[in-house]
C-alpha positions in Angstrom: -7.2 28.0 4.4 -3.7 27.7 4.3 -3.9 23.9 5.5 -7.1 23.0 3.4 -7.0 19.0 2.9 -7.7 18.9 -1.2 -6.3 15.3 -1.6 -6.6 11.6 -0.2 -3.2 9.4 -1.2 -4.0 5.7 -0.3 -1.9 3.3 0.4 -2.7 -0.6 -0.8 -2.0 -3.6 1.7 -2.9 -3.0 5.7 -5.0 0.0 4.2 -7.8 -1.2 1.5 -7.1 -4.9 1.6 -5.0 -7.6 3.3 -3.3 -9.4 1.4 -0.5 -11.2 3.7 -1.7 -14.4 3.5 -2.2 -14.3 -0.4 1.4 -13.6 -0.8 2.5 -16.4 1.9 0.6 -18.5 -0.6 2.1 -17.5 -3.4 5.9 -17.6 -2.1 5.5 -20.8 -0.2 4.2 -22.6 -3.9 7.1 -21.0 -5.6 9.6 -22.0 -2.9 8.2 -26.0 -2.9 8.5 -25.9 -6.5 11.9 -25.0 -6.4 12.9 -26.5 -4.0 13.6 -23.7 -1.1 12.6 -24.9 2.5 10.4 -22.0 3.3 8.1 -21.6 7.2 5.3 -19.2 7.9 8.0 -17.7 10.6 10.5 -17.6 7.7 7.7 -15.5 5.4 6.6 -12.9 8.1 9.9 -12.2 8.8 10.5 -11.1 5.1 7.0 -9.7 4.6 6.8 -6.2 2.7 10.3 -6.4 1.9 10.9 -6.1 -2.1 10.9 -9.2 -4.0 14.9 -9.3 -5.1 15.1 -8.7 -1.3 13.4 -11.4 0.1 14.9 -13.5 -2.9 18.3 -12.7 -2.6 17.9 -14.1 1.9 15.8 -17.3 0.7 17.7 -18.1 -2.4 21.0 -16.7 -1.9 22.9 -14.7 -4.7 21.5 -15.1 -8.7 22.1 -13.7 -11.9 19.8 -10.8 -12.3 17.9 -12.2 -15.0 16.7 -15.4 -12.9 15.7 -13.2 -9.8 13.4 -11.3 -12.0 11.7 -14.4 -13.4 11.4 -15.9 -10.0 9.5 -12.7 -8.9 7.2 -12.5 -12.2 6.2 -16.2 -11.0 5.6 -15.4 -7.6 3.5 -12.2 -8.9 1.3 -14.0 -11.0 0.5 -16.9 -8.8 -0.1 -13.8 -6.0 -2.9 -12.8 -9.0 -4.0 -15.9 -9.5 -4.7 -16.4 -5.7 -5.6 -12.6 -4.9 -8.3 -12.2 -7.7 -10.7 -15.2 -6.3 -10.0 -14.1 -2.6 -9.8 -10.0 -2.4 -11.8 -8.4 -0.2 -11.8 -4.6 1.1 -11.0 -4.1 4.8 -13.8 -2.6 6.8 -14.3 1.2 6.4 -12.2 1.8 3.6 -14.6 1.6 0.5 -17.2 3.3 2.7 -14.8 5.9 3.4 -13.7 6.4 -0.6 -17.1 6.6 -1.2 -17.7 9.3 1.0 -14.3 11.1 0.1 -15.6 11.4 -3.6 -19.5 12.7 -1.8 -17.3 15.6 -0.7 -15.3 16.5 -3.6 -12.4 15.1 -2.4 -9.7 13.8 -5.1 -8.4 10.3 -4.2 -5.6 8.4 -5.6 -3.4 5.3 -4.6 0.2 5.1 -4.0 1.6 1.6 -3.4 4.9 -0.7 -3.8 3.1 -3.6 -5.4 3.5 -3.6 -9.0 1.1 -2.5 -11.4 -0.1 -5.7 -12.6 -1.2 -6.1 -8.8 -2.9 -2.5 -8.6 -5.1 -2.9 -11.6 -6.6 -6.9 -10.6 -7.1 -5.6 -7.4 -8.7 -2.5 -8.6 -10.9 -4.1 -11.2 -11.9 -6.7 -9.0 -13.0 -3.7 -5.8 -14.2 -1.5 -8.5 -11.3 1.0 -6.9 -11.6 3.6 -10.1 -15.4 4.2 -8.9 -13.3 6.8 -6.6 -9.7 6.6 -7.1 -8.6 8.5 -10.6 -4.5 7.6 -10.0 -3.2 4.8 -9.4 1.2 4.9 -8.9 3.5 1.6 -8.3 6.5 1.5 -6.7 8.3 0.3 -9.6 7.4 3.6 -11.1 10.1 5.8 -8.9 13.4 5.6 -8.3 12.9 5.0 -4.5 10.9 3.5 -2.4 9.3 4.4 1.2 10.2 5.6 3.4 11.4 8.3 0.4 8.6 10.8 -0.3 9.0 9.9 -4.5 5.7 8.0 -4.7 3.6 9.8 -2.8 4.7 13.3 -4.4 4.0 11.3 -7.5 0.6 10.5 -7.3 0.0 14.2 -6.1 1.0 15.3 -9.2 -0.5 13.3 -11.0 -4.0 14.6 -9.3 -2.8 18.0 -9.9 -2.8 18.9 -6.0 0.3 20.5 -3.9 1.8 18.1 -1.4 0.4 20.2 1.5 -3.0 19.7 0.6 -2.7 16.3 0.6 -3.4 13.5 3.7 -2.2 9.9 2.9 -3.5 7.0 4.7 -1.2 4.0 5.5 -0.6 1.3 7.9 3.4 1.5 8.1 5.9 3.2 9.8 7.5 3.8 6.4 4.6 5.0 5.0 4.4 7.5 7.3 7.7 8.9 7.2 7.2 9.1 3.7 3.8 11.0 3.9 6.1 13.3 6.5 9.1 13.5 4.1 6.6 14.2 1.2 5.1 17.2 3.8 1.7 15.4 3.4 -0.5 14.5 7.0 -0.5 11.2 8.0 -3.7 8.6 9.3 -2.3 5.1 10.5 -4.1 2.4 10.5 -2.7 0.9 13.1 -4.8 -2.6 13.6 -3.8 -4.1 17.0 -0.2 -2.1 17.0 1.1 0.4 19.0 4.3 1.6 17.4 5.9 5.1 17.7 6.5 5.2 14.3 2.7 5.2 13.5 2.1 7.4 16.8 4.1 9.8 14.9 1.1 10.4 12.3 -1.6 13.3 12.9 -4.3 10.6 13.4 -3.9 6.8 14.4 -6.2 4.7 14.8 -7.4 0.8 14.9 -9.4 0.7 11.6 -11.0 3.0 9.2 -14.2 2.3 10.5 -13.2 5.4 13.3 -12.9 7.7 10.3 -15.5 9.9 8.7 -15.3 13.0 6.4 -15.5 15.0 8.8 -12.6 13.7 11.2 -10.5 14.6 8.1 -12.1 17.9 8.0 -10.9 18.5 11.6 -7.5 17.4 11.1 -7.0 20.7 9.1 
């Protein structure tokens, strides 16, 4: 079948885990310990934006040097915080599981950095299912470019059109589009048209089976 579904991409936060309040955490130490006023509101309001990003609007302009060592602080207090408290979201383990039942290949695209991937990984027991695992950091752009998902298909040897990618952003989506992938959002409480704009959306993975995929092809 021309549209046979071969490959399941993942993406990370809002998907497998959630892990918002972890990094509020982990900014809000950094920030008191440098002295940076920094709210709740302030930290939602940057949340999912890249670290020299949200650096750049707390802190203002910095050598290059000094942003990338206030980021390598904030990521390991993340870890530090992340590897007591991690816990899968409802579904999606059950779902991987599954997944890998039915001979599907998995594998799991995501901005955070590698560091991240693999504590969160060891700590879920991910590789049981997933047999890639691609940062961010690892291609030249990030979502909503199609670069990291059409990485991690290539990496799991399958064409782009055989893959479906499961995310929880608008810019995931678009990517999964640009990448010419099909598209579930996870769409929790939210009812964006960005995420409408995905073959499947739904409220959490616990609506989705093997053979829901099956009939998306």
């Amino acid at each position: 079948m021309a549209n046979h579904i071969q490959a399941v991409i993942w993406d990370l936060d809002g998907v497998i885990i959630d892990s918002g309040d972890e990094h509020r955490q982990a900014w809000q130490r950094l920030a008191r310990e440098e002295g940076v006023p920094l709210s709740d509101a302030q930290f939602w309001a940057t949340f999912g934006q890249r670290n020299d990003a949200i650096i750049a609007h707390l802190w203002g302009p910095l050598p290059q040097q000094q942003v990338q060592e206030l980021a390598d602080r904030k990521e390991s207090y993340f870890r530090e915080i992340i590897g007591r408290t991690v816990t899968a979201l409802p579904g999606s383990l059950e779902l991987m599981s599954a997944l890998q039942a039915a001979g599907y290949k998995q594998g799991l695209g995501s901005s955070t950095p590698i560091a991240n991937l693999n504590l969160i990984s060891e700590v879920l027991g991910l590789d049981r299912y997933l047999s890639v695992l691609v940062s961010g950091e690892t291609v030249p752009r990030g979502k909503p470019a199609p670069d990291l998902f059409l990485k991690v298909a290539e990496q799991l040897g399958v064409a782009p059109t055989h893959c479906l990618v499961i995310e929880d952003a608008v810019a995931g989506v678009q990517a999964a589009h640009a990448a010419g992938m099909r598209c579930i959002a996870v769409a929790g409480d939210r009812d964006l048209p960005g995420l409408r704009a995905a073959e499947l959306m739904v409220k959490s993975l616990t609506e989705v089976s093997v053979e829901r995929i099956r009939q998306m092809e």
